[in-house]
N, C-alpha and C positions, 0 to 999 in steps of 0.2 A: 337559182330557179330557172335563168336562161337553159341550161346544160336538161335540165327537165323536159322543161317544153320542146327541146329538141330531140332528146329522145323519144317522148310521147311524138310526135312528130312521124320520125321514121319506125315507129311499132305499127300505126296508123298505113301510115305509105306501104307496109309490109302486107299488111292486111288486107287493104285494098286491091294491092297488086294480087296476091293471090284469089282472090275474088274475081278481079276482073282477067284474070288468067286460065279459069274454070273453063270457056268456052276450048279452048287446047288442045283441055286436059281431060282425062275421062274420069270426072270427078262427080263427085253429090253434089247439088247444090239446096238447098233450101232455103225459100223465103217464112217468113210464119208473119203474123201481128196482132195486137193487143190495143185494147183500149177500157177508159172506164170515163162513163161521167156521171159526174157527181155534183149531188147540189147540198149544202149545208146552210143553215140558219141557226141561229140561238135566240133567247131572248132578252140579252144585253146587247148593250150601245158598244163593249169593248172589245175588241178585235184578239178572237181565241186563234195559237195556230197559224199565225199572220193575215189571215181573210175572216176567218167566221164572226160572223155578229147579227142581231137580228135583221139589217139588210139580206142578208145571203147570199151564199155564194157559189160559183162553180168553178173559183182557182185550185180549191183546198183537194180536190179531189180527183178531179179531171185531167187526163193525161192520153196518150195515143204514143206507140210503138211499133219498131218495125226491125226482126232481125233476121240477118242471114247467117249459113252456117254450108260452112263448105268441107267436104270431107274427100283429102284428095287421096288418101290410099289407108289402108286398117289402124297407120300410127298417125297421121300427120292430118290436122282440123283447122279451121278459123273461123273465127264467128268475129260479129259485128252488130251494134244495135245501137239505135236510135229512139230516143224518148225525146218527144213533145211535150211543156208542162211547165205549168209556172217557176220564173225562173228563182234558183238556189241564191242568188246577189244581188238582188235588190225586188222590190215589192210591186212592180209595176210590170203589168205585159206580158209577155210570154218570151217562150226559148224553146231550141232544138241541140239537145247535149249528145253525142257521142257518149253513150255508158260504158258499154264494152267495144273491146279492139284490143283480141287476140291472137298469138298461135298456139295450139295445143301439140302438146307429143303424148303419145302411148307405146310405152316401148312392146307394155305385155297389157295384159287385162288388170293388173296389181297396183299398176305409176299413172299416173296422171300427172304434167308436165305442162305448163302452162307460161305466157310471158306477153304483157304487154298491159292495155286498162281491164284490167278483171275487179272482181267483187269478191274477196275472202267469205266464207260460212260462219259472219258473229251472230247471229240468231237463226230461228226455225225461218221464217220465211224472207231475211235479208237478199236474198239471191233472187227470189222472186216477186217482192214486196211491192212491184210496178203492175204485176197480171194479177188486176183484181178475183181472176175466178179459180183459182187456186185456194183460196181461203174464205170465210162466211163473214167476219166481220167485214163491216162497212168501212172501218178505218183499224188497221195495225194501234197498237195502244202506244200513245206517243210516249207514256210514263217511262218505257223503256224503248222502246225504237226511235227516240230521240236523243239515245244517247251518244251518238254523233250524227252533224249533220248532214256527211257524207262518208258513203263506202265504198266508194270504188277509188281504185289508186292504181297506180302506175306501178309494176312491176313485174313481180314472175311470184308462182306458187309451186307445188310441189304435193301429189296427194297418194296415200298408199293403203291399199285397202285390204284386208284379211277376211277372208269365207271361215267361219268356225260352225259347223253345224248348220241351225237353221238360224244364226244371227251373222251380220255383218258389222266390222270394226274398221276405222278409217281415221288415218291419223293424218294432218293439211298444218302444212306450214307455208307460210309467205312472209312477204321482203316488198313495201310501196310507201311512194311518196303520191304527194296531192297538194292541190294549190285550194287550201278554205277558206271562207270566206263567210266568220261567224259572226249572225246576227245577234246585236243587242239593242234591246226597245231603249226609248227614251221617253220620257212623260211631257218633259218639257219642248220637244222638236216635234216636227210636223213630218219628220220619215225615220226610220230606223238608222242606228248607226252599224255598217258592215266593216269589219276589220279583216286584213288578209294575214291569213299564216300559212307557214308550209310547214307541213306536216308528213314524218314518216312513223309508219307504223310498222312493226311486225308480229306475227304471233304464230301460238301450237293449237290446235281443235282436235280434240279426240269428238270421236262418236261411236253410240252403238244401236245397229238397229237391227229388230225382228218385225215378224208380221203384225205383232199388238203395241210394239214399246219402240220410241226410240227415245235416247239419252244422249246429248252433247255437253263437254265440257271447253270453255277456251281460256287462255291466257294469252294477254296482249299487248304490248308493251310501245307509249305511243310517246314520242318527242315532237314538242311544238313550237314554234319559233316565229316571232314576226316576221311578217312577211311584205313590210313597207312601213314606213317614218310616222307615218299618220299616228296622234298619240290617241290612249285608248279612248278619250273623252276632251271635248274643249268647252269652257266656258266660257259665256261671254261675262266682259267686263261690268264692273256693276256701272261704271262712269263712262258719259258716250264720249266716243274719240282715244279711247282708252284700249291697247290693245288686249284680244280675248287672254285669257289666261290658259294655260298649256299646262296640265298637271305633269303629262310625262308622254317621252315620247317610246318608253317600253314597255315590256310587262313590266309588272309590280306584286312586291309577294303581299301589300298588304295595302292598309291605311291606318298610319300612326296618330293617336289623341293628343293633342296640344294643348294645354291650360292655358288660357286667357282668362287673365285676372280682373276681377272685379262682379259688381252681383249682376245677375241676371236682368234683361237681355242683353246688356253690355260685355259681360265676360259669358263663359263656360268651356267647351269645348271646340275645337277647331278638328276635324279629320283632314290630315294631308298625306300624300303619298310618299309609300315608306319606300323599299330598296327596288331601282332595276334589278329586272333579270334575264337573262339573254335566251332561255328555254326553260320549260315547262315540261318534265317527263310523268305521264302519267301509266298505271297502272290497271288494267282494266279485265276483270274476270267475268264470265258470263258462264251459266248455265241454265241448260233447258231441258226438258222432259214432255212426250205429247206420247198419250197413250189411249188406243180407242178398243171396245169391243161391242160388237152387233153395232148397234146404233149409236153409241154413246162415244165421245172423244173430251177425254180432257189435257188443256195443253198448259203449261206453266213455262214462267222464262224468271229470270234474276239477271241483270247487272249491275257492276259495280265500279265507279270508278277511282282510284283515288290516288291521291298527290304531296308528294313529300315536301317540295321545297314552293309551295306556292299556294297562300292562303286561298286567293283570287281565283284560280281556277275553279272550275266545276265541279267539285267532288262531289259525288253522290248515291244512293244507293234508291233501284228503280224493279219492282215486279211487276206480274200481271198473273193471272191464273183464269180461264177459260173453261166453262162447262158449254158445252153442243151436244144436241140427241137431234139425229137424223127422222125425220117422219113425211116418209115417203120423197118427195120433191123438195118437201121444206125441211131447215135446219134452222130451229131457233136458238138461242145460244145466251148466256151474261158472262159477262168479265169485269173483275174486277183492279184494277190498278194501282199501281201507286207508284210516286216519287218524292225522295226528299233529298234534300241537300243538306252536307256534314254539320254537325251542329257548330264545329268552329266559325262555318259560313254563315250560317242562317243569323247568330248572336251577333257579328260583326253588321252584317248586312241593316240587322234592326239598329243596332248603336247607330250608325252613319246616317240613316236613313230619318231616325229620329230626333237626332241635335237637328235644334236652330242653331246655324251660322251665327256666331256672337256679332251683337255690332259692331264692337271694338273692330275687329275682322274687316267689316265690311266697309269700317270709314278712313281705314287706314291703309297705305299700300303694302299688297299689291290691289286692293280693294276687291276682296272676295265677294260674289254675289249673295244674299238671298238662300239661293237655290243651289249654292254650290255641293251641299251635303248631299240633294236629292241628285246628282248628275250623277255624282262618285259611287253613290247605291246603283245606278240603272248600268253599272260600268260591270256589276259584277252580277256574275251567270249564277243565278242560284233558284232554286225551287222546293216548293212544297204542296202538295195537291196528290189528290187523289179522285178515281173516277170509278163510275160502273156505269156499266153497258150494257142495254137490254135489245135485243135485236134478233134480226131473224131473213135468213136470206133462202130465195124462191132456186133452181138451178133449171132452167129451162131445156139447159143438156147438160156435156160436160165440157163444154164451151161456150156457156150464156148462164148468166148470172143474175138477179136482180137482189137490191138489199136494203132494208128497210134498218137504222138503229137509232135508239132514245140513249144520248148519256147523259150523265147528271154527274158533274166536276165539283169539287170543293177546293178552293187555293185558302191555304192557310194563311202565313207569315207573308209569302206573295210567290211566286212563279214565272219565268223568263219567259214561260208559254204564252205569257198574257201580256198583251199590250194594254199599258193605263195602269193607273193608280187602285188595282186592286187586293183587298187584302180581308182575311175572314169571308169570304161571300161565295157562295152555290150558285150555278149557271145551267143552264139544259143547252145542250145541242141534239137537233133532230137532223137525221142524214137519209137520203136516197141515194143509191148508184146504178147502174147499170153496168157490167163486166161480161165486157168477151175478147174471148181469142180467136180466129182463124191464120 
């Protein structure tokens, strides 16, 4: 991960240099920037999204950017950008992340050539998903744009484009790594538990677009790997002065049932953790279609993730489908979502989550707690919920924005989305934002 950070390092320093080289050189330069604020509220006490609840709030949405883009002769580009915004690692405060830090090459008008922190094309607005007035929802539908919690990586792409008539085809391959930092709730802790892994990805994205249709297809191929000793959950001990209990200090492809004999609540089931595993390769397809005529656009996405050798992981399968009709300044709109997680997950998840700890367990060493079942459930990323969105956003030009939306969430079995102990229950969130660019 050292060898990483060093080369993120010197892509940066590259970057820079040629920025700050521009005065020299008789070159483009442009500055541009972006912002949005936004305020959310629900009408639960449990924190949707990592902020929202009926307090409210303006982390979940709220953001400010600033990029440059320098163009020093017809092949050779680099950009650079800066977001403002609540931070990706822990839940308190704020931050200022470098997102992009590039050099681009174009040899012809066909290649596109790229190399350094860039953002691959895994959905219709992932590239842009920070400029709120590019799009009318108040909020991208986390059901599938949370299917990772970061897109931008380190590396280099590659893109090649075909003119066929009146449609354009465009085939984007890339190569990055990235240092994440995935959060998982806990019911029983007073802050989230963040885990570090690194992670490299690569993938293919076809597209095809004309003036009414466009259609994207990707395949993505992502290996995960811890990314420090920290095991994925610690318990404390049920007896004081007793040190916590350490289930494991790796992945783990599962949680194994243990028979503890004798009748109830004395005996039944113990969950303990089955086999390390050193990496996690997951598999991830995504497609999308957004198609508009006169006034009307509808946009659809799917993805998918899923994983061979690792219960534990997040596999799952997430759409969304968008109707918008344009009338006049205003664009009202619904979407509908959903996300679930694989049924191997979900069954597991509920087993774990619903044994009582036998006593026998708990009075015996290593004196399992109580609550140990409930730790080992909040350890695993899984979800089920689904939402619709009624909303309607004002466009003041075509660089100011304002956006008014009502969703109404239902989490089935339970959902990673949600902090707390919910399960079976329907939620409202109501959102404003404000979006501009200059």
């Amino acid at each position: 991960m050292g060898k990483l950070r060093r080369r993120t390092s010197a892509m940066w320093g590259c970057v820079l240099a040629s920025l700050g080289a521009s005065s020299a050189l008789a070159v483009d330069l442009r500055f541009t920037g972006f912002a949005t604020i936004g305020y959310a509220i629900s009408d639960q006490d449990f924190r949707y999204l990592r902020y929202i609840d009926n307090d409210g709030t303006f982390k979940a949405d709220s953001l400010a950017g600033v990029q440059a883009e320098a163009q020093f002769d017809p092949k050779w580009g680099a950009t650079l950008q800066l977001v403002a915004s609540a931070p990706r690692t822990r839940d308190d405060g704020y931050e200022a992340k470098v997102r992009w830090a590039f050099v681009s090459f174009r040899p012809d008008n066909d290649w596109l050539i790229r190399a350094g922190r860039l953002r691959p094309p895994f959905f219709i607005n992932t590239q842009n998903a920070e400029v709120g007035v590019t799009y009318d929802q108040a909020r991208l539908p986390q059901e599938v744009y949370s299917l990772s919690p970061v897109y931008d990586f380190d590396g280099g792409a590659i893109t090649k484009t075909w003119l066929l008539g009146e449609s354009e085809l465009a085939l984007d391959g890339y190569w990055g790594q990235t240092d994440l930092r995935y959060r998982f709730p806990q019911r029983d802790a007073p802050v989230a538990n963040f885990r570090r892994f690194d992670v490299t990805s690569k993938g293919l994205v076809f597209s095809r677009s004309t003036d009414s249709l466009y259609l994207r297809g990707g395949f993505h191929r992502v290996n995960i790997q811890p990314g420090d000793a920290r095991p994925a959950f610690v318990v404390p001990s049920a007896r004081a002065g007793e040190p916590p209990i350490v289930p494991t200090q790796q992945l783990i492809d599962t949680f194994v049932p243990l028979s503890i004999p004798g009748p109830s609540p004395f005996g039944g089931t113990l969950y303990l953790p089955g086999n390390s595993v050193s990496e996690v390769v997951m598999n991830v397809i995504v497609l999308s279609a957004d198609w508009h005529a006169g006034d009307w656009r509808v946009t659809g996405e799917y993805g998918q993730r899923s994983i061979k050798n690792n219960v534990l992981a997040p596999g799952s399968k997430g759409l969304y489908a968008t109707v918008a009709r344009r009338v006049g300044k205003w664009t009202p709109y619904w979407t509908h979502a959903r996300l679930r997680s694989d049924s191997d997950l979900l069954n597991l998840y509920e087993a774990v989550n619903g044994a009582p700890v036998p006593l026998l367990a708990q009075l015996s060493p290593p004196f399992f707690p109580a609550n140990f079942h409930r730790v080992e459930a909040d350890a695993i990323a899984v979800y089920d919920q689904y939402s619709n969105m009624l909303g309607v956003s004002f466009a003041f030009s075509a660089t100011s924005k304002l956006k008014f939306e009502w969703m109404r969430t239902h989490v089935g079995l339970t959902s990673s989305l949600v902090d707390g102990d919910v399960h079976n229950k329907s939620f409202n969130v109501f959102s404003v934002s404000y979006s501009v660019a200059f």
